[in-house]
VOBADREN-309127 format. One line per 3 residues: number of its first residue (from 1); for each residue x, y, z of C-alpha. Coordinates in steps of 0.05 Angstrom, whole numbers. Layout:
<sites>
NUM> X,Y,Z ~ ...
</sites>
This chain:
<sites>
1> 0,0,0 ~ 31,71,-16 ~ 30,120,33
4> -21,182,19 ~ 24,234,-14 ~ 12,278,41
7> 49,242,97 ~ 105,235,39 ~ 111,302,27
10> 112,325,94 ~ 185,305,104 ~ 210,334,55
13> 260,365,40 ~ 309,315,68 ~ 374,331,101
16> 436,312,62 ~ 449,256,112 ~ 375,221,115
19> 378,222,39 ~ 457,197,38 ~ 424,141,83
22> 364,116,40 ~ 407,117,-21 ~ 458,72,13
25> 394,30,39 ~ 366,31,-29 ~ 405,-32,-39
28> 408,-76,11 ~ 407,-79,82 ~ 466,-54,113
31> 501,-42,182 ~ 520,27,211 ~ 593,22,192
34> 582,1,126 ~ 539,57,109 ~ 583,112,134
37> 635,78,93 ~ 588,84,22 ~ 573,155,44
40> 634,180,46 ~ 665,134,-14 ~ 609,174,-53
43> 639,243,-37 ~ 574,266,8 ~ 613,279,74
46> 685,276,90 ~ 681,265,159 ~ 619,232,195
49> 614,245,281 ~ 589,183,303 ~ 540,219,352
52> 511,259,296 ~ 506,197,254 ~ 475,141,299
55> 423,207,326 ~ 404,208,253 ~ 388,129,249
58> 351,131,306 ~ 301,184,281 ~ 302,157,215
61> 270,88,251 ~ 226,144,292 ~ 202,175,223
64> 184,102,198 ~ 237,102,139 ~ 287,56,161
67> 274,-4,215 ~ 321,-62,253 ~ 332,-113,202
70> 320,-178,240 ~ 343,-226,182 ~ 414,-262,195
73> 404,-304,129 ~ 426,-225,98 ~ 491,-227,128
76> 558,-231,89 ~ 601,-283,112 ~ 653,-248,161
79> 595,-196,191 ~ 580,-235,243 ~ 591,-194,306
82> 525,-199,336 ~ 535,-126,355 ~ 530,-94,292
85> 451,-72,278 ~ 427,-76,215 ~ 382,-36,178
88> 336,-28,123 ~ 292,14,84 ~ 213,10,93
91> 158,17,44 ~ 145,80,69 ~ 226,104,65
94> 234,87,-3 ~ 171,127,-19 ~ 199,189,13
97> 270,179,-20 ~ 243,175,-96 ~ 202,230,-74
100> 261,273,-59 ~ 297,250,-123 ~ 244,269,-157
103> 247,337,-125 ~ 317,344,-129 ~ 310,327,-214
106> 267,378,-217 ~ 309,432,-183 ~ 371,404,-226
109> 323,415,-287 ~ 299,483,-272 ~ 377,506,-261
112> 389,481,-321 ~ 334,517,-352 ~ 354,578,-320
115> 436,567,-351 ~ 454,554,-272 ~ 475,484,-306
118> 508,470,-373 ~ 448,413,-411
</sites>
């Protein structure tokens, strides 16, 4: 079932790190470690606090667009310190992130109209 547009829209826009985070997610399940790692291979932050970060997860899973992954079966082979939480996008989180890609496009298009951006 999709969520009504309105709750969608009502979280966005996005901070740079909640959308760094669903992209990452996008994928696959993933643990916290691992996703400050993709983040920052992908240019988005140089330098993640881990406060700041794990703060962040824990509203994302307050906001309903990430939850706990419970599923071991997921696990790579040599991540199995039962420490490490995993997590993974909801419905509802991968509704708000193409959301905010598509309002991103459209910013990105209008620069572009406007000769902000070369076409």
């Amino acid at each position: 079932m999709t969520p009504p547009r309105a709750e969608i829209d009502s979280k966005l826009p996005l901070k740079p790190l909640v959308f760094q985070i669903l992209l990452a997610l996008s994928d696959d399940e993933r643990h916290g470690w691992s996703l400050v790692r993709e983040i920052q291979q992908r240019g988005g932050f140089a330098r993640l606090m881990p406060g700041n970060f794990y703060r962040t997860l824990r509203a994302m899973r307050a906001d309903g667009l990430i939850e706990e992954s419970s599923k071991q079966s997921k696990r790579r082979a040599g991540d199995d310190d039962e420490r490490r939480r995993y997590f993974r996008l909801t419905p509802f989180g991968a509704a708000v992130a193409t959301a905010e890609a598509r309002r991103l496009e459209a910013a990105v298009l209008e620069a572009r109209s406007k000769r902000l951006l070369a076409r």
